[in-house]
C-alpha positions as CSV (number, residue, x, y, z in Angstrom):
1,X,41.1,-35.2,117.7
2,X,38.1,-37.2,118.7
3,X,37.9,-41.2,118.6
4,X,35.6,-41.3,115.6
5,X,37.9,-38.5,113.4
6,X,41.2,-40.3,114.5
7,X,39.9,-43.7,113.2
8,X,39.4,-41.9,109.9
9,X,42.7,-39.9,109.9
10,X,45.3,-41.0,112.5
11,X,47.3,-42.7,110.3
12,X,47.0,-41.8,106.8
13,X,46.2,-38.2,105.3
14,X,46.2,-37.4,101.1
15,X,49.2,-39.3,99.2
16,X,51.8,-36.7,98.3
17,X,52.3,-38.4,95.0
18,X,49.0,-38.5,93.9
19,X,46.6,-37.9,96.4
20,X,44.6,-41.0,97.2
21,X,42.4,-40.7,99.3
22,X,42.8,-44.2,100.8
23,X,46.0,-45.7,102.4
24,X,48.3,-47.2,98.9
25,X,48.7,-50.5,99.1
26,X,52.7,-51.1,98.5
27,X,52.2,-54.4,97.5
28,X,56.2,-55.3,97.4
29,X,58.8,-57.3,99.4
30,X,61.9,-54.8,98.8
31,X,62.5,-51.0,97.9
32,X,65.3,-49.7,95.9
33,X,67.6,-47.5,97.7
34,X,68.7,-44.2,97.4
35,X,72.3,-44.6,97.2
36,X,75.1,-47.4,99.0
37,X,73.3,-47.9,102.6
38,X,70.7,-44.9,102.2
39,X,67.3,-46.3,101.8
40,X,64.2,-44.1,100.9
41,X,62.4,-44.9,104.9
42,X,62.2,-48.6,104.1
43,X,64.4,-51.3,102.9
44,X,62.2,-54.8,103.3
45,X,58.9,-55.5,103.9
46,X,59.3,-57.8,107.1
47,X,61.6,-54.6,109.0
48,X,58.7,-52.4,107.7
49,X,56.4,-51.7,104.8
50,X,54.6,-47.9,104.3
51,X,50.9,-49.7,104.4
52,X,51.7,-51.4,107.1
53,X,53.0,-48.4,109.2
54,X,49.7,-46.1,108.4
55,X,48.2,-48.9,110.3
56,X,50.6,-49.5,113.2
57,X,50.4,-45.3,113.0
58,X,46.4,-45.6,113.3
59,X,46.6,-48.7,115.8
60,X,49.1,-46.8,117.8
61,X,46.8,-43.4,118.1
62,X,43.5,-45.3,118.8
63,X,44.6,-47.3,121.7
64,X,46.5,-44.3,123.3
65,X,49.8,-46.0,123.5
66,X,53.5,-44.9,122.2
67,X,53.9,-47.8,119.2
68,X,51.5,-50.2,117.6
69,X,53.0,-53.4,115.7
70,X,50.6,-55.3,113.4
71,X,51.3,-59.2,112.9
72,X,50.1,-61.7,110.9
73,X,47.1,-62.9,113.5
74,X,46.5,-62.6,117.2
75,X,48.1,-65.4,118.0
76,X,51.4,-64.4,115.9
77,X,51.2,-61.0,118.3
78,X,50.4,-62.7,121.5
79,X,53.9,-65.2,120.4
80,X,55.8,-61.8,119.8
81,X,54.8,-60.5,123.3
82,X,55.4,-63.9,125.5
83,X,59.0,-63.8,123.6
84,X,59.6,-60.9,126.2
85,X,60.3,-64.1,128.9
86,X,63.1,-66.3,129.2
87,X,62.9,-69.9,130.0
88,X,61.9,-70.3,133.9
89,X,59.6,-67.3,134.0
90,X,56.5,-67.6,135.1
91,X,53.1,-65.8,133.8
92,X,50.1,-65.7,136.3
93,X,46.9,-65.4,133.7
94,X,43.3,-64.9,133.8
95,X,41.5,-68.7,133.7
96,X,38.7,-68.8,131.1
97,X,41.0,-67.2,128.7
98,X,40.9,-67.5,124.6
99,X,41.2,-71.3,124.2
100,X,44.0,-70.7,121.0
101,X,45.9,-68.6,123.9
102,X,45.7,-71.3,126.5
103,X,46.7,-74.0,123.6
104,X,49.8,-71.6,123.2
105,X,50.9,-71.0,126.7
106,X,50.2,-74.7,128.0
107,X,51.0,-76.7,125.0
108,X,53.9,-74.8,123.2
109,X,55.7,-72.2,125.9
110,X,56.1,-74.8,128.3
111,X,58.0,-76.9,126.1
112,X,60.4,-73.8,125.9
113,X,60.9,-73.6,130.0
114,X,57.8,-71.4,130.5
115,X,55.5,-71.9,134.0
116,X,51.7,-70.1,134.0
117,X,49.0,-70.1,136.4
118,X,45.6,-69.5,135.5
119,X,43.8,-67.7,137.7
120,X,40.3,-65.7,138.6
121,X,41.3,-62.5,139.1
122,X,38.5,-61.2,140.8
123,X,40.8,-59.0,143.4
124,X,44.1,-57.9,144.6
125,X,44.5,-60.7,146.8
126,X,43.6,-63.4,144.3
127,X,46.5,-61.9,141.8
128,X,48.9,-61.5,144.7
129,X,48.8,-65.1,146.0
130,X,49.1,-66.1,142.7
131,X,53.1,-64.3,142.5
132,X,55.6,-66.5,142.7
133,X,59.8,-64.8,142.6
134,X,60.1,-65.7,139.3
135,X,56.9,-64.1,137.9
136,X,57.6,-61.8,134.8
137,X,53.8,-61.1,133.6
138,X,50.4,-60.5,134.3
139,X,47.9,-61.6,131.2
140,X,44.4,-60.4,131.2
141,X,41.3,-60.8,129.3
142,X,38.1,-58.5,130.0
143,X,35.7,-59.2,128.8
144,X,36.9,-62.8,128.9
145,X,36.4,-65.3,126.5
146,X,33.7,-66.9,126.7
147,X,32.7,-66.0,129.7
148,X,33.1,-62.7,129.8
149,X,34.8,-61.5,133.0
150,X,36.0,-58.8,134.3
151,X,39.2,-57.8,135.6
152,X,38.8,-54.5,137.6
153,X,42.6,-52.8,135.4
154,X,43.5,-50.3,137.6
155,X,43.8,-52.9,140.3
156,X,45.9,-55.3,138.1
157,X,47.9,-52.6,136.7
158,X,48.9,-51.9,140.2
159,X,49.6,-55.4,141.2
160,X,51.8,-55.4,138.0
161,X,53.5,-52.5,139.1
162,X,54.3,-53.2,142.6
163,X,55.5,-56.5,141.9
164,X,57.7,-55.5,138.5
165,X,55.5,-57.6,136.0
166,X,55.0,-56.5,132.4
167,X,51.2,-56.4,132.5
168,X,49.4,-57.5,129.1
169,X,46.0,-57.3,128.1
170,X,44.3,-58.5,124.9
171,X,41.6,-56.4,124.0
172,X,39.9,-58.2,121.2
173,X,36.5,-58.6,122.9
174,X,36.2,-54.5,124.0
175,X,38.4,-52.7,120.9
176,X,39.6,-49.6,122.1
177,X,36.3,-47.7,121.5
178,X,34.9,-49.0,124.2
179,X,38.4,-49.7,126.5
180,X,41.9,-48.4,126.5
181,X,43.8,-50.4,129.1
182,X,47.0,-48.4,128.5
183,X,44.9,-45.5,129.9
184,X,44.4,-47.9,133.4
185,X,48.3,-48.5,133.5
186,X,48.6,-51.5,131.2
187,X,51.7,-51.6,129.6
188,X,51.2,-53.7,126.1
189,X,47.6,-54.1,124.1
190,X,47.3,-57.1,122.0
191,X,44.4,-57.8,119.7
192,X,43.4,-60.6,116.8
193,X,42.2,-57.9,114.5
194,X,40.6,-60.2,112.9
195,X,37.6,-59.6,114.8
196,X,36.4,-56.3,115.3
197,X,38.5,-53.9,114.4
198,X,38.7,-55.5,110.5
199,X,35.0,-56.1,111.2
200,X,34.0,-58.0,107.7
201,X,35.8,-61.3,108.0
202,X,37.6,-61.0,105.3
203,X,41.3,-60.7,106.9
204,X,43.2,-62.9,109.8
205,X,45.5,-60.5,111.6
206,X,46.9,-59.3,115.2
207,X,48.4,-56.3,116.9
208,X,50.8,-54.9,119.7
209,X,50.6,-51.6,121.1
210,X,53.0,-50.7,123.6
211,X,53.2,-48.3,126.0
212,X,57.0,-47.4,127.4
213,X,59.8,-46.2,125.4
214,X,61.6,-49.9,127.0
215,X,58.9,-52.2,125.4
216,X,58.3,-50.2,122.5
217,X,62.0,-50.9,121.6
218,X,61.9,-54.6,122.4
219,X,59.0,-55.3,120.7
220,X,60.2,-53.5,117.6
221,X,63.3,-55.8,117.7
222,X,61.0,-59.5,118.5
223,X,58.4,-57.9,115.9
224,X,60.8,-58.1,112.4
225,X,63.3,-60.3,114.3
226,X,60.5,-63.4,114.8
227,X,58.4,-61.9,111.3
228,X,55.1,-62.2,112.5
229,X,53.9,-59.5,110.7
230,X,51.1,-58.5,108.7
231,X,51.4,-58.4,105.0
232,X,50.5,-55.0,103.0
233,X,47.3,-56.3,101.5
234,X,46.0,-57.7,105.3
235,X,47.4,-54.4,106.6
236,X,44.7,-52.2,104.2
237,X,42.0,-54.8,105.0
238,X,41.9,-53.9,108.9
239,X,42.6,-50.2,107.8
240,X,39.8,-50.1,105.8
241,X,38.0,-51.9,108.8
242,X,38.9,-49.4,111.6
243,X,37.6,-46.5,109.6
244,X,33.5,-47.6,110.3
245,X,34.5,-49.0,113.7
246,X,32.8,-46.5,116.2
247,X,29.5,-46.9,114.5
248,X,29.6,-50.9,113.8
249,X,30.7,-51.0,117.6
250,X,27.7,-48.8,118.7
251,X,25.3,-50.9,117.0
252,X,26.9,-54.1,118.0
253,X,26.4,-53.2,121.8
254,X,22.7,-52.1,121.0
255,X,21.8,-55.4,119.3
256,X,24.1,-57.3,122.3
257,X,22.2,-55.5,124.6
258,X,18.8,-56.5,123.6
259,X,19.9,-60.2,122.5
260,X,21.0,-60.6,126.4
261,X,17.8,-59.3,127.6
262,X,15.7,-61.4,125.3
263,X,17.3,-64.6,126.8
264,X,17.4,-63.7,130.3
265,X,13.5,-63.8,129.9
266,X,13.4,-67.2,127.6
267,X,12.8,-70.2,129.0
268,X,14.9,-72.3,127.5
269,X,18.0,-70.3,129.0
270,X,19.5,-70.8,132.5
271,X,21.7,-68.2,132.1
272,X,23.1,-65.2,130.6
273,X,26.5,-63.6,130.4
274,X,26.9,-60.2,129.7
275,X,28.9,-57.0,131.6
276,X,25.9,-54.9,130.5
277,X,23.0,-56.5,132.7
278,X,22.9,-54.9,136.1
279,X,23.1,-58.3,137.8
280,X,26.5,-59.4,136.0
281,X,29.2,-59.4,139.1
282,X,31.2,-57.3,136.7
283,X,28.8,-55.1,135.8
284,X,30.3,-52.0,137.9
285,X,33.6,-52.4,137.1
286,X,32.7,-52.4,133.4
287,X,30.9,-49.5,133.6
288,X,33.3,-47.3,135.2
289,X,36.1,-48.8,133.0
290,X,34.6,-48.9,129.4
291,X,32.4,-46.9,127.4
292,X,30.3,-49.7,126.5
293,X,29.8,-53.3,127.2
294,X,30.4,-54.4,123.7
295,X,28.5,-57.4,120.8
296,X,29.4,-60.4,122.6
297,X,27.0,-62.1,125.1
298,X,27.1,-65.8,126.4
299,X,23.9,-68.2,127.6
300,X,23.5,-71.5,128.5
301,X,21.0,-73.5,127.6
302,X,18.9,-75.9,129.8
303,X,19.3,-79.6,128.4
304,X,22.7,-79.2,128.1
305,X,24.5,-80.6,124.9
306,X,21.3,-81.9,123.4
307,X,19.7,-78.8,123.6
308,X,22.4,-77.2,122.2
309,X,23.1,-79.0,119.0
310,X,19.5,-78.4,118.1
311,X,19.8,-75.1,118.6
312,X,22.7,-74.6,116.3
313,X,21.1,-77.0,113.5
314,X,18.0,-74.3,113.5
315,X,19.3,-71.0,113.3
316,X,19.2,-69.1,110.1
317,X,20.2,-65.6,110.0
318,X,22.7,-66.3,113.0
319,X,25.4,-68.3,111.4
320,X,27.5,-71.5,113.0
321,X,31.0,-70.4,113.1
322,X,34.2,-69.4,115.0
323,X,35.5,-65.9,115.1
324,X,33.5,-63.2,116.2
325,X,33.1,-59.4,115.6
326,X,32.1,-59.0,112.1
327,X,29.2,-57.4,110.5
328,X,27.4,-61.2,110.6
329,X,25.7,-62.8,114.0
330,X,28.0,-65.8,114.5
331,X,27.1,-68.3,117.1
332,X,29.8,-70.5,118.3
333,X,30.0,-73.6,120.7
334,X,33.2,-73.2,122.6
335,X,33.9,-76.8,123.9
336,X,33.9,-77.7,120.2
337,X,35.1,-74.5,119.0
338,X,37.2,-72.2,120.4
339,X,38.4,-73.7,123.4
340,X,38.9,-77.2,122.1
341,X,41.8,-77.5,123.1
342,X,41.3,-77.1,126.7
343,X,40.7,-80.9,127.8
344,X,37.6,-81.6,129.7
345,X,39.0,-81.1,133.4
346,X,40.3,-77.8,132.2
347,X,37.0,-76.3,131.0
348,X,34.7,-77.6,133.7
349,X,37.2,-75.8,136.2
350,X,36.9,-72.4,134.4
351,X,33.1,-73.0,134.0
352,X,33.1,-73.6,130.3
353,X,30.3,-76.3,129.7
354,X,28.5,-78.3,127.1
355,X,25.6,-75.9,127.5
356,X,26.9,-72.8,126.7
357,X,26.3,-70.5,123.7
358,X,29.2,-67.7,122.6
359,X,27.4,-65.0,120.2
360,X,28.7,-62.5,118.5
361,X,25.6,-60.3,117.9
362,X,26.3,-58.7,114.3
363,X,24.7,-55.7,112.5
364,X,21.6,-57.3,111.3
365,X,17.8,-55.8,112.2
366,X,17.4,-56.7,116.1
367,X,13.6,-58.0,115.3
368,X,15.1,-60.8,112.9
369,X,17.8,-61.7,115.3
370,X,15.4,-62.0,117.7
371,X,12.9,-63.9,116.1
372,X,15.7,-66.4,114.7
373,X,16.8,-67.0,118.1
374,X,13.0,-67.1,119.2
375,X,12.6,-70.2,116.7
376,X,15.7,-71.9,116.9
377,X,15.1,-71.9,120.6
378,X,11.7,-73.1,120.7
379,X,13.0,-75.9,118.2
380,X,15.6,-76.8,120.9
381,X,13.3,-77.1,123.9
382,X,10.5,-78.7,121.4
383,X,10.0,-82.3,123.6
């Protein structure tokens, strides 16, 4: 089956009990059983719920992998997977990563014996310098967040390999539409479902797909053993989402795409980030590596943090929020926002500055968006 069909159908076909068309929502915490120690397929919600599975079923098939596992957020997925290390491991990670990530790794897993290293990982040699003995994991983002990098997979993938490091990749920012890192040699897919493969911002959630019969099996155990799983209600939610995915994510890159153009021409801009325009230094990796370049794009503004709060106090159909990949243009200010919790130092190493702009470009007409920008950017430059 085709991407667009399997979104539709992977997981779920006709109810045999009464033929409902969409996924049943089994809205319980327990199932009776059958008889002494004989359940009916499921026994308790938190080991594993029949909503739930059409979507781990559907996750599973989308992203090309052997298991999918969905959790309560991205964040609960991304704890489940770092649970793979023992105290004294070390994780070598890409450096302008999802600031609720970083806060995770550098503020919580290091209490628990934990090392990281964040990193650019523009080539093999970067990566490989970066290995120490006791490195367990590679963890990648492309595109990055906020900055939208990218990290060329098949070379990571190899580094992972030749080094024996479980490689993770979140891929949030791409969904598998447009990328499917198991397909490059990743072994584990994370994602915050929450963004675009719900797609209404109606639901917080996270997934896991694995990709060996070893890590399918220890996931399964950390996935019910921790709980961080998704509820039955949340479960239907990103179901429900997945099913329009291929043609919100189409639309999402063609609005992107012309949003990134319109402010590499504007004034007001100094610069624009985005793996679709030729001159990104990503640009050729993306495009042999994904299908398409995706609804986020990046700018900073000229003025700096001035210039940006007007910017944000002016915008109308755009809308001042976190998250990202619903059907609503969100514009976000990731010092204040997402990556917060980074401290100063940290972000002005990674290039994260009081001048930049993270949107996520939603399904709206492309004229408004680009006359809302057009105004709330003249208001911001306005002397």
């Amino acid at each position: 089956m085709r991407f667009e069909t399997d979104a539709i159908h992977a997981g779920h076909r006709p109810d045999k009990a009464y033929g409902a068309i969409s996924a049943p929502i089994y809205q319980t915490s327990t199932f009776a059983f059958e008889d002494v120690g004989k359940t009916r397929g499921f026994d308790y919600s938190r080991s594993g719920n029949p909503t739930r599975k059409v979507l781990e079923d559907t996750l599973a098939k989308l992203e090309g992998g052997q298991a999918g596992f969905a959790c309560a957020s991205g964040l609960a997925a991304e704890s489940t997977v770092i649970h793979l290390l023992k105290a004294g491991d070390h994780v070598v990670a890409v450096e302008d990563i999802y600031g609720g990530t970083f806060r995770l790794f550098q503020d919580v897993m290091t209490h628990f014996g934990l090392e990281f290293t964040f990193i650019k990982m523009s080539s093999r040699e970067t990566v490989e310098s970066a290995i120490r003995p006791n490195t367990r994991m590679l963890w990648l983002e492309t595109p990055s967040n906020p900055l939208l990098h990218i990290v060329d997979l098949e070379m990571a993938a190899a580094v992972a390999k030749k080094h024996g490091l479980i490689s993770v990749m979140d891929n949030t920012f791409a969904s598998p539409y447009f990328l499917r890192p198991l397909e490059f040699g990743i072994d584990i897919v994370v994602h915050s479902t929450t963004k675009y493969l719900n797609g209404h911002s109606d639901v917080i959630g996270g997934a896991i797909v694995t990709g060996t019969d070893e890590l399918t099996q220890r996931v399964a155990f950390l996935h019910n053993a921790l709980g961080a799983i998704a509820g039955p209600f949340d479960s239907w939610l990103v179901l429900r989402g997945i099913e329009t995915l291929p043609v919100r994510m189409r639309q999402h890159e063609a609005n992107a795409t012309a949003v990134a153009h319109f402010l590499k021409s504007h004034a007001a801009v100094s610069r624009v980030y985005y793996p679709g325009l030729p001159d990104h230094p990503g640009h050729d990796i993306a495009k042999r590596q994904m299908k398409g370049f995706g609804g986020m794009v990046s700018f900073e503004m000229k003025g700096g943090r001035e210039a940006v709060n007007k910017f944000l106090r002016n915008i109308k159909i755009f809308t001042l929020a976190e998250s990202l990949g619903g059907v609503t243009s969100l514009a976000g200010h990731p010092v204040t926002q997402s990556h917060a919790s980074m401290t100063k130092q940290q972000r002005e190493k990674v290039g994260i500055t009081e001048g930049l702009v993270r949107l996520s470009v939603g399904l709206e007409n492309i004229d408004d968006l680009l006359e809302d920008l057009e105004q709330a950017l003249s208001e911001a430059s306005a002397k």
